[in-house]
C-alpha positions in Angstrom: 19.1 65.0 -13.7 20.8 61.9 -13.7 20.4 61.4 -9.7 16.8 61.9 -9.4 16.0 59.9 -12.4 17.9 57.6 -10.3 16.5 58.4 -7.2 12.9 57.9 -8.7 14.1 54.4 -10.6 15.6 52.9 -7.1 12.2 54.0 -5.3 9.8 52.6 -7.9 11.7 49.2 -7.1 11.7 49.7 -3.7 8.1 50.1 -3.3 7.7 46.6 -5.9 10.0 45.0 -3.2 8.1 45.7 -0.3 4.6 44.9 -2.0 6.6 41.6 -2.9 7.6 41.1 0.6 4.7 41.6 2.5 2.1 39.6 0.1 4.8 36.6 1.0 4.7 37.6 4.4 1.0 37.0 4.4 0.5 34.4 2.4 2.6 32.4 5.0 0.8 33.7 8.0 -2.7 32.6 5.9 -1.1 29.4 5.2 0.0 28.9 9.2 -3.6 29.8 10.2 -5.0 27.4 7.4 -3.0 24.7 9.0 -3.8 25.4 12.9 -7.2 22.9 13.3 -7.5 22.2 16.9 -11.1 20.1 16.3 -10.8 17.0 14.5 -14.8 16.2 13.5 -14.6 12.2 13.4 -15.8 9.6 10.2 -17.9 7.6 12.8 -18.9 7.9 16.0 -21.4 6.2 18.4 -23.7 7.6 20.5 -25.9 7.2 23.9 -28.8 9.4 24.2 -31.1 11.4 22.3 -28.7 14.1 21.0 -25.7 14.0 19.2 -22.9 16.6 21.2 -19.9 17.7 19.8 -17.8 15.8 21.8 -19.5 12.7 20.5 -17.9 13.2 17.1 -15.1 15.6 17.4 -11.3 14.7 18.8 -9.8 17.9 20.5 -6.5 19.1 20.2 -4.4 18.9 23.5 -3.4 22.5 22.6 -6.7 23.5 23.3 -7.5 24.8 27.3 -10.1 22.6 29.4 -12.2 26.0 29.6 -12.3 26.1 25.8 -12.6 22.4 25.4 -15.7 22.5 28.1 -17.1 25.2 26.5 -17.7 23.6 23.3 -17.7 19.9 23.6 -21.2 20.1 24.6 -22.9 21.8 22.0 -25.8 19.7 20.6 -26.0 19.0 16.6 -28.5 17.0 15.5 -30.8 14.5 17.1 -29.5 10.7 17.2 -31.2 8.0 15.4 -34.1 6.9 17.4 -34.0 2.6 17.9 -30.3 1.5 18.9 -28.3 0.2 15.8 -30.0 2.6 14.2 -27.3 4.9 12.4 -27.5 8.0 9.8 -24.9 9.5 7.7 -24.2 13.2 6.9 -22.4 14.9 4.1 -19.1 16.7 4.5 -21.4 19.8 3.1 -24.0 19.1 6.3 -21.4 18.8 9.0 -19.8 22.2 7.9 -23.0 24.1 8.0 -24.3 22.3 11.3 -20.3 23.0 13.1 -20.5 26.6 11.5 -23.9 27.2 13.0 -22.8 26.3 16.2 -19.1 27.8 16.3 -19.0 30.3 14.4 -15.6 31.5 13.3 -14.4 28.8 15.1 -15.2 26.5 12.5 -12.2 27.5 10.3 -10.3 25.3 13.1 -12.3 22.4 12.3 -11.0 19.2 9.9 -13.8 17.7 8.6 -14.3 14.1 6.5 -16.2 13.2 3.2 -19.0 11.5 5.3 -19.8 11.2 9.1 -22.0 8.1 10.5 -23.5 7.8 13.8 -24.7 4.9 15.0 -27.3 4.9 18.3 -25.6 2.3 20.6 -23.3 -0.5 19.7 -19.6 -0.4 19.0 -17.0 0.2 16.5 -14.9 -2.7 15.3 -11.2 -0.6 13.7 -9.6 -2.2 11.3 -6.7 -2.8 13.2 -8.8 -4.9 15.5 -10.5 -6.5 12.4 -7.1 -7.4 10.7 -6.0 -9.0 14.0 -9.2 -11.2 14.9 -8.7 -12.3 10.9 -5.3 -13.3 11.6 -6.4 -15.5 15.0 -9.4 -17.0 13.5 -7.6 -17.8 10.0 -3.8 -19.3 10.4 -4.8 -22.2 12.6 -6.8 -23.3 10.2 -5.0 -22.6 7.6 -1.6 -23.9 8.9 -3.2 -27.2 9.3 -4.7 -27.5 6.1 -1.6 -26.3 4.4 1.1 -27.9 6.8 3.2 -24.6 6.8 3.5 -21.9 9.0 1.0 -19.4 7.5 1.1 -15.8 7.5 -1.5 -13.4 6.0 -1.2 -9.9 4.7 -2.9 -7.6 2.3 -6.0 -8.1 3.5 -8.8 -5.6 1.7 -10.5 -4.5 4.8 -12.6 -1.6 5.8 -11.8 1.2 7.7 -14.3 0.0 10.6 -17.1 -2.4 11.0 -20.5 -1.1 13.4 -21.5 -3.7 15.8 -25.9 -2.7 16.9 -25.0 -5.1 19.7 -21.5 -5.2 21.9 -22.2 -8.8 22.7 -22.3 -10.1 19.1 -19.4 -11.7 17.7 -17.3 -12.0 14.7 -16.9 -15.0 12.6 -15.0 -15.6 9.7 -16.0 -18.5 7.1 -13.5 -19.1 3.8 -15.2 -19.0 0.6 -12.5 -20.1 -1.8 -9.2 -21.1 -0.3 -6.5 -21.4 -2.3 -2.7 -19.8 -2.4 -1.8 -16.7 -2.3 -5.2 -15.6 -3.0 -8.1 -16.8 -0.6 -11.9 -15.3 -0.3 -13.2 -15.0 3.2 -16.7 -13.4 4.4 -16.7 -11.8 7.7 -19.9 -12.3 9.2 -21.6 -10.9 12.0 -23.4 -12.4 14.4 -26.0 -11.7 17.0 -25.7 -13.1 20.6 -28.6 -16.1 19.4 -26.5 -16.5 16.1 -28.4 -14.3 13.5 -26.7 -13.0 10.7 -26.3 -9.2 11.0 -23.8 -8.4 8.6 -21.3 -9.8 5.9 -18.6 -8.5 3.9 -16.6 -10.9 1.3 -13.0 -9.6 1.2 -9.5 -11.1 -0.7 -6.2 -11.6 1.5 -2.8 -13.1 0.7 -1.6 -16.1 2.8 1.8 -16.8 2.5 2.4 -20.7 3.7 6.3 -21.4 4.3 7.5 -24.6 4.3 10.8 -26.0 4.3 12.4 -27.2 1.0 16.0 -28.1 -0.5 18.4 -25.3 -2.5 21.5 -25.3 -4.3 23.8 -24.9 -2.1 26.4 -23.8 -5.0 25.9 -23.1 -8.2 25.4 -27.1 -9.7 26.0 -27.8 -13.5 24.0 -29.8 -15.7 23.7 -33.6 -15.1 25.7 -32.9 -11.7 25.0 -35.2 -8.9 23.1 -33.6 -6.1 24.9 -34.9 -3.1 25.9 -32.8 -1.0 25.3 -29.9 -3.0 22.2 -28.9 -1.3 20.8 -27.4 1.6 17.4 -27.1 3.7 15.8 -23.7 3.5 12.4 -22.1 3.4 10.0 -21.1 0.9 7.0 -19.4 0.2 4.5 -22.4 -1.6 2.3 -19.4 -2.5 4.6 -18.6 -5.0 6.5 -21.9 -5.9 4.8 -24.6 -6.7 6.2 -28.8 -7.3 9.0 -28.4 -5.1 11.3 -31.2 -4.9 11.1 -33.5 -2.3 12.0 -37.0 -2.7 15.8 -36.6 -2.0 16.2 -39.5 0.1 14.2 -42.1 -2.2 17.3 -42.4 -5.0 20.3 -40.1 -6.0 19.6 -37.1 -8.0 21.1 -34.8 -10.8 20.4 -31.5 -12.0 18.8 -31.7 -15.3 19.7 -28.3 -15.9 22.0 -25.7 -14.5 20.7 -24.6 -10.6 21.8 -21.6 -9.5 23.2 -21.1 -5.8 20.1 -20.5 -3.6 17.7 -21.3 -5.8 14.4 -23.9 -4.2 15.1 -27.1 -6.4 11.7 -28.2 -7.8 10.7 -31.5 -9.8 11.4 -30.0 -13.3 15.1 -29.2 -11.9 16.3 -32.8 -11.3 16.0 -36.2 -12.8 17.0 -39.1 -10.8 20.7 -40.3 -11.6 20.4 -43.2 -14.1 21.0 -46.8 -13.0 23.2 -47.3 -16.5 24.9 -44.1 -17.8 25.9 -43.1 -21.5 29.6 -44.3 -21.4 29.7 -46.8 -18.9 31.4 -50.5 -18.9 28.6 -53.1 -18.2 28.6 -56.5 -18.4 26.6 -57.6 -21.2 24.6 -61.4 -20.9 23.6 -63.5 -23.5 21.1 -65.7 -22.2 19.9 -68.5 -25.5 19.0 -72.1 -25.8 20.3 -71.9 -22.0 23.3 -70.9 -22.7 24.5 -67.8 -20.7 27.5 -65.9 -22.2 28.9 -62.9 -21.0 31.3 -60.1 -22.3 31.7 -56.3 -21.5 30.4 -53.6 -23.3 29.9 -49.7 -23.5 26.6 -48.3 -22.8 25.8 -45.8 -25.6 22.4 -44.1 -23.8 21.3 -43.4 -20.3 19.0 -46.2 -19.0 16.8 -47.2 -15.6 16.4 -50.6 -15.0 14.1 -52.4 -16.7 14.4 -49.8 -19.7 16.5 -50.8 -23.0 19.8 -49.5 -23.5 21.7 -49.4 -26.2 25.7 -50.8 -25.9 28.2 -51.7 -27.9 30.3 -55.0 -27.7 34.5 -54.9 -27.2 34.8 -57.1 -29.9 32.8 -55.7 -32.2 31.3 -52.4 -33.8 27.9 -54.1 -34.0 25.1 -52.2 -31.9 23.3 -54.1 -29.7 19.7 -53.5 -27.9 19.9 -54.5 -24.2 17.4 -54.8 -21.1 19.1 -53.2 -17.8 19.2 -55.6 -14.9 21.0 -53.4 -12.2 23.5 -50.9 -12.2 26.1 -52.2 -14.0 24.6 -55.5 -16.1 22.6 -56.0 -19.4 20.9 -58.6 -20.9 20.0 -59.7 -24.1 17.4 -62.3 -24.5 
C-alpha cells in the first residue's frame, strides 16, 4: 500500500517536472526565434525613382543568402514623394502592415522604428558627420576669440539632417556665445545661398588655457615664490584666474591647496611695509628732518598710512609709507 501510494506520489511529480521542463524549453526557443531579425527596416532613407523598394529602406543581415536577399530586396511599398526633396513619413503601425503585406511570415524577422521618412532625392547628413563639420567650422573661431585651445562636446544634435539638394552646404552662425554654454543655429543653404533649413542647438566648449597652481600645499600669508607651477585649466569652469605673477611678489591670502589654479581672490600682493617690521621713521618739520627706528604695527603699501611705534617711546604714531623699509611723518 505504502509503495504504490508512493509510486503514484513520485509520478504525479514527475509528470509536473516534465511540464516544467518543456514550457522552459520553449519559452527559450520562442525567445531565440524572437531575437533572430535578419531585416533591419531603416528610420530614413532616400530614394530615386518613382517607387519606394525594400531595399531602399531595409539593411539585410549578412546571415541571410544572396538568393533570399534578391528575392526580397525588390519588392515595391509605397510610391515615393513626387517633386525631389519632397519627403513623407510613416508610422511604425504603417510599415508593419505594408512589410507584412508583402512578406508574409517573414515579417516576424523584421526590426522596425517608431517612424520611417523618405525623402525623393537629396542626401542624408548623420550626426556623426554633423558633430564633426560643427567642430571644423566652430573652434577656429572660437580659439581666437577665446585665446585657448577650444574643444567642444555635448552638443544636442539630431540623429540626421535631409539635404533636397547634394550641392547645398552647411553653415553654422553663433547665436549667443559664451562659456561653457554657447547657442549655435545650423543653417542650410542652397547652392545660390537660400535658406533651407535651421535648427538652434546648445554645446559645451571647453577653452583651456594655461594658468599658475600650488605647487605644494602654501599657508596663509606665505610668499608665492617658487611655490608655484604652470598648468592648464578649463576657463569654462574657473573664472579670474591669477595672472599677474611677474608684476610684484605675491602671498596667499588664504590657505592654497597643492594643485589647486590660483585665482585673484587667492593672493594679495606682499606688502611693501609688514606688521612687525623695523623701519626707519622721518620727521620732516619746520625743515628739520629727524630720524629714528620704529616697529610697524599694520601691513601697509606705499603711499598708504601705517601705523608704528617709536623705540623710545610707547606713543603710537600715524605714518605715510615711502618705500619698503621708511616712513614719514609730516
Amino acid at each position: 500500500m505504502l509503495s504504490l501510494r508512493f509510486l503514484l506520489m513520485y509520478g504525479v511529480l514527475f509528470s509536473l517536472f516534465c511540464a516544467f521542463a518543456c514550457s522552459e524549453i520553449y519559452a527559450m526557443s520562442s525567445s531565440e526565434k524572437s531575437l533572430g531579425y535578419k531585416i533591419y527596416i531603416q528610420s530614413v532613407a532616400i530614394v530615386q525613382g518613382d517607387t519606394v523598394y525594400l531595399h531602399d529602406i531595409a539593411q539585410f543581415d549578412s546571415s541571410l543568402t544572396d538568393t533570399l536577399i534578391q528575392r526580397v530586396q525588390n519588392i515595391p511599398l509605397w510610391e515615393s514623394p513626387k517633386n525631389i526633396g519632397g519627403t513623407v513619413v510613416f508610422s511604425e503601425i504603417a510599415i508593419r502592415k505594408k512589410v507584412q503585406e508583402v512578406l508574409g511570415k517573414d515579417a516576424l524577422f523584421c526590426t522596425y522604428p517608431s517612424t520611417l521618412t523618405i525623402q525623393r532625392g537629396g542626401g542624408i547628413m548623420y550626426k556623426k558627420e554633423i558633430e564633426q563639420h560643427i567642430k571644423e567650422m566652430l573652434i577656429p573661431r572660437l580659439e581666437e576669440e577665446h585665446q585657448a585651445s577650444i574643444e567642444i562636446d555635448e552638443m544636442r544634435l539630431p540623429e540626421y539632417l535631409l539635404i533636397a539638394d547634394p550641392k547645398s552646404s552647411l553653415h553654422v552662425e553663433i547665436k549667443r556665445g559664451g562659456l561653457p554654454k554657447s547657442i549655435v543655429n545650423l543653417i542650410v543653404r542652397s547652392p545660390l545661398g537660400k535658406k533651407e533649413q535651421q535648427h538652434t542647438l546648445s554645446v559645451t566648449v571647453h577653452a583651456y588655457k594655461n594658468a599658475l597652481c600650488a605647487k605644494e600645499h602654501i599657508e596663509r600669508y606665505t610668499a608665492l615664490d617658487t611655490l608655484v607651477e604652470k598648468c592648464t585649466y578649463d576657463a569654462s569652469l574657473i573664472g579670474n584666474v591669477f595672472t599677474k605673477y611677474k608684476e610684484h611678489t605675491y602671498r596667499a591670502k588664504k590657505s592654497i591647496p597643492k594643485g589647486m589654479v590660483i585665482v585673484d581672490s587667492d593672493v594679495e600682493a606682499v606688502p611693501h611695509i609688514v606688521k612687525g617690521a623695523m623701519v626707519d621713521l622721518l620727521y620732516n618739520k619746520n625743515g628739520i628732518q629727524l630720524s629714528t627706528k620704529a616697529t610697524a604695527l599694520t601691513d601697509a603699501y606705499i603711499g598708504e598710512h601705517i601705523k608704528v611705534q617709536p623705540s623710545y617711546s610707547k606713543k603710537l604714531i600715524h605714518a605715510t609709507v615711502r618705500d619698503g623699509h621708511t616712513a614719514v611723518v609730516q
